[in-house]
N, C-alpha and C positions, 0 to 999 in steps of 0.2 A: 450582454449584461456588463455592467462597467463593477469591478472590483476594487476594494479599499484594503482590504488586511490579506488577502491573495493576490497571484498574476497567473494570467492564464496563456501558456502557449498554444496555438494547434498547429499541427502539421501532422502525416503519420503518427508522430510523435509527442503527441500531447505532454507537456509540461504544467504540472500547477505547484506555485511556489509560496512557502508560508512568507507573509512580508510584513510581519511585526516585530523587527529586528531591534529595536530599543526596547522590548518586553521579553526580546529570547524567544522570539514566536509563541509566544502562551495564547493558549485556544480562550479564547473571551465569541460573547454570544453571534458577534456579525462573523466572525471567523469561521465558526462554526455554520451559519446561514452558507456562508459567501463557498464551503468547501461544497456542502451537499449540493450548490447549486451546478458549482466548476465540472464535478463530477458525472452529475445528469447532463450538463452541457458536451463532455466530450464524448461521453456512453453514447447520445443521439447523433453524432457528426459521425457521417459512414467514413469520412476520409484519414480518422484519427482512426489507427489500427491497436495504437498500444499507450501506455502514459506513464510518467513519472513523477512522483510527491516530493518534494526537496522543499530548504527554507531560502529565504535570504541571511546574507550573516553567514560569518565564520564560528560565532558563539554558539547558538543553538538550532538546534532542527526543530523543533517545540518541546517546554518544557510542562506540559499539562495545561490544567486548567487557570485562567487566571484569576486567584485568589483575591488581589486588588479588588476585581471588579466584583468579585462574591461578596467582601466581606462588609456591604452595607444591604444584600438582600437578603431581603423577606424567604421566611422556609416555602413558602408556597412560590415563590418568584426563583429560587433554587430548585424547585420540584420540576415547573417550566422548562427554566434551563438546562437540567439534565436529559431531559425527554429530548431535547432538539440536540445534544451532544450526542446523547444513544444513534438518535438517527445518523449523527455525522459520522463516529464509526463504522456503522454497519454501511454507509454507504462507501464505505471505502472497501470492506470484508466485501459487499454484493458484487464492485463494480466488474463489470464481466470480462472487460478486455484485459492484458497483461500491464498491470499496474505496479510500477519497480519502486521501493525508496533509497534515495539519494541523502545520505544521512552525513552531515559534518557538525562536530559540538554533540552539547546536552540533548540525549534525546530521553526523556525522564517521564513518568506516569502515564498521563494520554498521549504525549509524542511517542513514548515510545512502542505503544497500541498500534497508533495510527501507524507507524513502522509496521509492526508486526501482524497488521489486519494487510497490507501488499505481500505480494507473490515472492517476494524476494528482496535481500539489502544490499545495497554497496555503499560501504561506511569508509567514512574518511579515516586515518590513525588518530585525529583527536576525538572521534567519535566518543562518545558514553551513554553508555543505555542502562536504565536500574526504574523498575515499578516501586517507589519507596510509600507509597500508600498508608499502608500499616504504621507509618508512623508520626500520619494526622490522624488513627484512630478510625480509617475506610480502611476499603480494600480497592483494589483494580478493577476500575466501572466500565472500561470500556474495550475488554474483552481478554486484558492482560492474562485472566484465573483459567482462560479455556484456550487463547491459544499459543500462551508462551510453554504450557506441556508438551501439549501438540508439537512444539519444534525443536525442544530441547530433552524433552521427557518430564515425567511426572516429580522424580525428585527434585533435578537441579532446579526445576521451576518454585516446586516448594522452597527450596533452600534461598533462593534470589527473593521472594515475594515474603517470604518469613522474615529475612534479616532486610529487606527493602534496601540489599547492597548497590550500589551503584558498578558497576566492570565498563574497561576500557574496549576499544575495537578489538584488539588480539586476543581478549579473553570472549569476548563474543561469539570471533571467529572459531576458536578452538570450542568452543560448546555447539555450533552449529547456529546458532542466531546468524550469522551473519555469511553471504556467498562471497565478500571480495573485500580487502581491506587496501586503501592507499592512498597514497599520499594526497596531504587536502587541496593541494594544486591539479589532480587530476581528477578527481572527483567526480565531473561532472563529464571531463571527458572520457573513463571507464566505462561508463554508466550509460552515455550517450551510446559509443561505441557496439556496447550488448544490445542495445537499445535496438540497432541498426539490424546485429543479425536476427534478432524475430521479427521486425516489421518484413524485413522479404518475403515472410512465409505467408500463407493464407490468412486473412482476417477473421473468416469465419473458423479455417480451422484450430485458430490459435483461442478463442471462446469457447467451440467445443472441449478443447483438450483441458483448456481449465476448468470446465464445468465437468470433466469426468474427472480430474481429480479431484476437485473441493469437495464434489460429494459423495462418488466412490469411494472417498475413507472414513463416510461415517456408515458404510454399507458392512455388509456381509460379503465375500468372496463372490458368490453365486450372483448376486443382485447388482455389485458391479460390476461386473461384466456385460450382467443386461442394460446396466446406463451406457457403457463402453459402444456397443455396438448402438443404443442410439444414437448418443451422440456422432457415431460415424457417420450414422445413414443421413443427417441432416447435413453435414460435409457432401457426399453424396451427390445430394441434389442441386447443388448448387453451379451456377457457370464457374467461380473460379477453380472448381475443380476441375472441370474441363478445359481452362485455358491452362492450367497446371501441367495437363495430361501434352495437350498440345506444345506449348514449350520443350515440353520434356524430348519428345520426337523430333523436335526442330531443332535443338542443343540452342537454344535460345533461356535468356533469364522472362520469368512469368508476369506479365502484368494484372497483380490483381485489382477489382475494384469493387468486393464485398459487396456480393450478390451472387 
């Protein structure tokens, strides 16, 4: 599929990059199409083991939705375009494999979602992240209200989404939003770098483990543990467990190839 407002890398290392850089990446409706597509596109490529979300631009990673393009639609043609934003979220919260953000600049309302719907952040020091919602009179539609507690706790989240403050990377980092903060010239090579040591690992195993954590925390003690040990047993069955096993005995590195 050829892309206009994304790019799309593949390799182990999937890359999808937001490229509306004279709008600050603001999510407007082909953006929105073109991410849910990139995403189904790398989820189905067995050779993409993992991925990362980044923008073009040093300004912004995305700063939400773009209001331009809203402010001459119809409430029903806004009702539309929300329905296909939801979807783009969640397919970022679904996508199964390890999905990183590479955050430099404004990452504000829906960027900052889309941030915090991936597994994890490595933000530049000019990073900024703030859901300021509340202060066109919404609230945080695309997932800000359920999983910015989730990572920071239930108040500071209140306290961010209440005064719709904006915070720099170092305060990010120090609340726990964010795993890495550095310089915006390395950015991508931090990022790249983490990037490297999970794709060595199993493909399948690295989907299992995510899928026992994302939904093991909305479990009870007992009942994750019984997803725990599914998701092992489908590890398990698979050849790259076994070429695993085999490397391991031959002090050899594993070649896997997700299956």
């Amino acid at each position: 599929m050829a892309y206009e407002t994304i790019k799309v890398e593949r390799g182990q290392v999937g890359i999808i990059t937001f490229n509306r850089p004279q709008a600050l990446n603001a999510l407007n409706t082909q953006m929105a199409r073109e991410l849910v597509a990139a995403l189904e596109e790398l989820e189905l490529d067995d050779g993409v083991f993992a991925a990362v979300l980044t923008a073009e631009g040093d300004r912004a990673f995305c700063v939400g939705a773009d209001l331009k393009e809203r402010k001459n639609m119809t409430r029903a043609e806004m009702k539309k375009q929300r329905e296909l934003f939801v979807r783009a979220f969640e397919a970022v919260v679904n996508f199964p494999k390890p999905l990183v953000a590479a955050v430099n600049g404004y990452a504000l309302g829906g960027g900052c979602e889309f941030a915090l719907g991936c597994d994890f952040i490595v933000a530049s020091e000019k990073a900024t992240f703030g859901l300021p919602e509340v202060g066109l009179a919404i609230i945080p539609g695309g997932g800000g209200t359920q999983l910015l507690p989730r990572i920071i706790g239930r108040a500071r989240a209140k306290e961010l989404i209440f005064t719709g403050r904006r915070i720099p990377a170092v305060e990010a980092y120090r609340l726990g939003l964010v795993n890495y903060v550095v310089p915006p010239e390395e950015l991508m090579t931090r990022t790249m770098a983490i990037m490297q040591e999970i794709v060595q690992n199993g493909p399948i195993a690295l989907q299992q483990a995510k899928r026992a954590i994302n939904l093991g925390l909305e479990l009870d003690l007992h009942t994750a543990f019984a997803l725990e040990a599914q998701c092992y047993n489908v590890c398990l069955a698979t050849e790259d467990r076994d070429e695993g096993l085999r490397a391991f005995n031959e002090k050899r590195k594993p070649v896997y190839r997700n299956r």
